[in-house]
C-alpha positions in Angstrom: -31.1 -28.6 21.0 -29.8 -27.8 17.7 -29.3 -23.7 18.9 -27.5 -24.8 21.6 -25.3 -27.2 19.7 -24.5 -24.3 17.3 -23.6 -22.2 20.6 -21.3 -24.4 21.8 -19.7 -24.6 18.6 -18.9 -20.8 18.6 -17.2 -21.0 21.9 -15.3 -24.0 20.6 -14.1 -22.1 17.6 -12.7 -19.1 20.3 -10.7 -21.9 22.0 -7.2 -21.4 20.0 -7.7 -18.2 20.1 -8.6 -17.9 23.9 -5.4 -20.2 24.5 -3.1 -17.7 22.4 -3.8 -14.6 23.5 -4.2 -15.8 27.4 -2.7 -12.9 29.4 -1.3 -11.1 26.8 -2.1 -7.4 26.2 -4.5 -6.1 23.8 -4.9 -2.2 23.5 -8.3 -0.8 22.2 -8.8 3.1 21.3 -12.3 4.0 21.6 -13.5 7.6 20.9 -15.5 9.8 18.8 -19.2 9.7 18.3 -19.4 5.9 19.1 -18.1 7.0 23.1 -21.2 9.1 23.2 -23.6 6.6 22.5 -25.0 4.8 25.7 -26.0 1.5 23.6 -22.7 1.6 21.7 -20.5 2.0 24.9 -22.6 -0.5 26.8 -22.0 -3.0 24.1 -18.1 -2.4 23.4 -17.2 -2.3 27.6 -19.5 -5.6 27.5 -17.4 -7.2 25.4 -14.1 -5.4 26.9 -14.8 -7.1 30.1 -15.9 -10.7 28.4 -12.1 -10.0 26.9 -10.5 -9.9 30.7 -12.7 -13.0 32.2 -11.3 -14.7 29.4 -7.9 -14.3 30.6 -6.9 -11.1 28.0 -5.4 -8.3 29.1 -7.1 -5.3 27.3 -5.9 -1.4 28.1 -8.4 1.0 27.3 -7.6 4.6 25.7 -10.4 7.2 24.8 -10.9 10.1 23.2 -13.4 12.4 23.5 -13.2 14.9 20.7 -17.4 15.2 20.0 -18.3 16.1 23.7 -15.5 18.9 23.9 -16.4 19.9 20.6 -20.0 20.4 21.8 -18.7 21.8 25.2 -16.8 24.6 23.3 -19.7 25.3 21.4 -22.3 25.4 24.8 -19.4 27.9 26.5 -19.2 29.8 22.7 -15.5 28.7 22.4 -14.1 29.2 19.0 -12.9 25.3 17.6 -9.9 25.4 15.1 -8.2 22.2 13.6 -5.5 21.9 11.9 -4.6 18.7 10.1 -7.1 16.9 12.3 -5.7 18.1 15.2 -7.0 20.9 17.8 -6.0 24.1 18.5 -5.2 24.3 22.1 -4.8 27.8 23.9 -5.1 27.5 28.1 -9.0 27.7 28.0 -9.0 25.0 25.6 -7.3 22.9 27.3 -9.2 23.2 30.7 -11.8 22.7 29.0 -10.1 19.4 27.1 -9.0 18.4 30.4 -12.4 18.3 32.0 -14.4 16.1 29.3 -11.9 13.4 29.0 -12.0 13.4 32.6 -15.9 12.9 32.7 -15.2 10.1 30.2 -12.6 8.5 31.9 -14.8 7.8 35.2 -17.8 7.4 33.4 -16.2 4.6 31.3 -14.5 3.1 35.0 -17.7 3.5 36.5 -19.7 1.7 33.7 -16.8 -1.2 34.0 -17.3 -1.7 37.3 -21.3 -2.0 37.3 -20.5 -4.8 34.8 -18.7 -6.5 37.6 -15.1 -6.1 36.2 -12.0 -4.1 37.7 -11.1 -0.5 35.9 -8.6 1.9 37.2 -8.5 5.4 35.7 -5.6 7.2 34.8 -6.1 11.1 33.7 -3.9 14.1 33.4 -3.8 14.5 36.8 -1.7 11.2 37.4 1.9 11.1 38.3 3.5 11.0 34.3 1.9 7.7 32.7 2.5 9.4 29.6 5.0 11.6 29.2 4.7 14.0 26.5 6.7 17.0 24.4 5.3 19.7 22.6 4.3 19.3 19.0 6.0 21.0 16.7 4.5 22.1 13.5 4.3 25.1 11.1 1.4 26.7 12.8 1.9 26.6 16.9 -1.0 24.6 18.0 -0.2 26.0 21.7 -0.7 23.3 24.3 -0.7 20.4 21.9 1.8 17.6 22.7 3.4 14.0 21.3 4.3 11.6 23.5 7.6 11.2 24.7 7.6 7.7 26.5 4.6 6.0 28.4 5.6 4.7 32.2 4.4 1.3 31.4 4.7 -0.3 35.1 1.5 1.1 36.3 -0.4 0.1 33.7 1.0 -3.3 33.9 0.5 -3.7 37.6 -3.1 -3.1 36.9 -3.2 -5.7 34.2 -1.6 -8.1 36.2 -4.4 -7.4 39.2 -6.8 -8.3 36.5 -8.1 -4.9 36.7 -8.4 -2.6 33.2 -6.6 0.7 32.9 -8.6 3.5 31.4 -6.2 6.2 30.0 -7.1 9.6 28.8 -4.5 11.0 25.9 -3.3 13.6 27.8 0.3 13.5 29.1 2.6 16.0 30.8 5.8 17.4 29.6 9.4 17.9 31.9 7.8 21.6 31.3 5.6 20.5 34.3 3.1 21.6 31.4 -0.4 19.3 30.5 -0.5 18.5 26.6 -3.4 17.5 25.0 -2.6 14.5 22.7 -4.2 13.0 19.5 -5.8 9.6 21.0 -5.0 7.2 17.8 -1.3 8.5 18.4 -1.5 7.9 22.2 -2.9 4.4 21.7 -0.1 3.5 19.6 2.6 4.0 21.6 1.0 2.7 24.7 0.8 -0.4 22.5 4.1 -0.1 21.6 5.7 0.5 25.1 3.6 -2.2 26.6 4.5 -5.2 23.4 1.2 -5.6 23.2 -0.5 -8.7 21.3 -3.0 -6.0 19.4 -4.2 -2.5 19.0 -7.8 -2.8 18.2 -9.1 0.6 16.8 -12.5 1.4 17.3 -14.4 3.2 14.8 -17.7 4.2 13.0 -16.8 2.5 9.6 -16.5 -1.2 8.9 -13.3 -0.4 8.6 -11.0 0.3 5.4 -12.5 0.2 1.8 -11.6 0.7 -1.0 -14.6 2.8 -2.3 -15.7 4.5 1.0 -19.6 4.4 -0.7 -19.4 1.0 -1.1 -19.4 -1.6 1.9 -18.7 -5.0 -0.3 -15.1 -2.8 -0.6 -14.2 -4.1 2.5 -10.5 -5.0 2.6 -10.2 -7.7 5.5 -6.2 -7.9 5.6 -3.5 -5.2 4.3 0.1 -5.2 4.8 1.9 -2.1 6.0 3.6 -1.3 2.5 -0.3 -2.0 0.9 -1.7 0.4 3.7 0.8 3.3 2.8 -0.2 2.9 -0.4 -3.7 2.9 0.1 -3.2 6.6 1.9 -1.2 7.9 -1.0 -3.9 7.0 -3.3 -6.3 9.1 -1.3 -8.5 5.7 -0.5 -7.5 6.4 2.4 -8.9 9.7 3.8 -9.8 12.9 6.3 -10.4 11.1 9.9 -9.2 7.5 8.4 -5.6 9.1 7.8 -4.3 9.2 11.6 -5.9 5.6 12.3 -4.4 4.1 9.8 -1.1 5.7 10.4 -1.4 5.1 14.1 -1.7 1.4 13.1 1.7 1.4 10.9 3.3 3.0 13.9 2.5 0.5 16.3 3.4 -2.3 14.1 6.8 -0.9 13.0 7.5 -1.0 16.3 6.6 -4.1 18.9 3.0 -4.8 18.2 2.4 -7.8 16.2 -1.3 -7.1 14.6 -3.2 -4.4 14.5 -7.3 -3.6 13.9 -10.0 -1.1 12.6 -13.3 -2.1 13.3 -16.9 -1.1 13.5 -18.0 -0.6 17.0 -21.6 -0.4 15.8 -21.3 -3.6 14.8 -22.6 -5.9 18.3 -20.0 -7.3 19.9 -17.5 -6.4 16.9 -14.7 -6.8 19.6 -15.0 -10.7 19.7 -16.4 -11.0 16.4 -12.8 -9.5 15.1 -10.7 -11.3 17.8 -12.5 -14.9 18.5 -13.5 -16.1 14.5 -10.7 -16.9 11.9 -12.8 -14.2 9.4 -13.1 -11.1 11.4 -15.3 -8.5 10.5 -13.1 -5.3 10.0 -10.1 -4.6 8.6 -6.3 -6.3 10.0 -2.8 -4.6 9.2 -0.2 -7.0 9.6 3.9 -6.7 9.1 
């Protein structure tokens, strides 16, 4: 009796929350290492889905840098980075093209076993995100930024109750295919759509201020206190474009933003449904 007294107290305690964020949109970028794992992925889209019965509207967008890292590497493709972000000649970007494709209906099809709508929008689709190429010192060939996101698609599919899956890749008025840093692409689609959140998923608990020491954890920053945190070097290598990707979005419409542990079970509505969360929050 007592166990299931303590259960229904949990779902009480999600009640204000359930109420506040009913039918408004929540974008979550999922990707690296964490997207590989079966267990991991079955748990996050678990939770993604118990988000839309709920009455949420989340918008999923994945990257899928370790798989075409290990694709290159299976086809003896040279990998380059620079400043985090991929070289990407023609080849490279077939090859680009291909994974997050793979990814995209594996992640609808995995949806959609669990019972729940998902429509998938790749490169392929008719200009969701549209997209420039990057300019920077050192031409990174078929690397792009995005330009503006169509948001009506992706919000006709919200409002069908069904979850848009969106690979970062986005074409250019060049009728070229750009390949697109995912944390970068999340943010504006959160920023296009006004969303409630951008939840960024991760393999850290999320930012610390000693990176070898977990009781470091710092559960709420401000965007000033973030900055700072980057220019002190606490902030560092892969953390950088999340962080900034964050700042970004809240600069322009979105009102909170996250960076959580996926590892962590259902770290989703841990960080979204209890007043303490478990990651770390940057707010205005």
């Amino acid at each position: 009796m007592e166990d299931a007294i303590r259960k229904a107290d949990v779902l009480i305690e999600a009640l204000p929350y359930i109420k506040e964020f009913h039918r408004k949109v929540m974008v979550i970028k999922y990707g690296g290492s964490i997207l590989g794992d079966e267990k991991i992925r079955q748990g996050v889209l678990e939770d993604i889905v118990f988000l839309s019965y709920m009455g949420l509207c989340p918008v999923l967008v994945h990257g899928g840098g370790p798989n075409i890292s290990e694709r290159m590497k299976q086809e003896g493709m040279k990998t380059e980075f620079v400043d985090g972000m991929r070289v990407t000649d023609a080849k490279t970007l077939a090859v680009v093209e291909e994974e997050l494709e793979k990814l995209n209906a594996i992640i609808v099809s995995e949806l959609q076993e669990l019972g729940q709508k998902a429509t998938g929008f790749s490169s392929k689709d008719s200009g969701v995100i549209l997209a420039r190429k990057r300019q920077e010192a050192k031409d990174l060939g078929l690397v792009g930024e995005v330009e503006a996101i169509d948001t009506e698609p992706i919000l006709r599919e919200t409002k069908n109750y069904s979850i848009p899956v969106l690979c970062p890749m986005g074409k250019g008025k060049d009728g070229k295919t750009y390949n697109i840093n995912a944390d970068e692409a999340a943010s504006r689609v959160a920023s296009s759509l006004c969303a409630e959140k951008l939840v960024v998923l991760t393999n850290v608990r999320g930012i610390m201020r000693s990176t070898s020491d977990t009781s470091s954890l710092i559960s709420t920053l401000t965007i000033s206190e973030a900055n700072g945190l980057i220019k002190e070097g606490a902030v560092h290598q892969g953390m950088i474009p999340k962080v900034k990707s964050c700042i970004s979005a809240l600069e322009a419409t979105v009102k909170k933003t996250h960076i959580i542990d996926a590892r962590i079970p259902h770290a989703l509505l841990l960080e979204i449904f209890t007043k303490q969360g478990i990651g770390t929050e940057i707010i205005k």
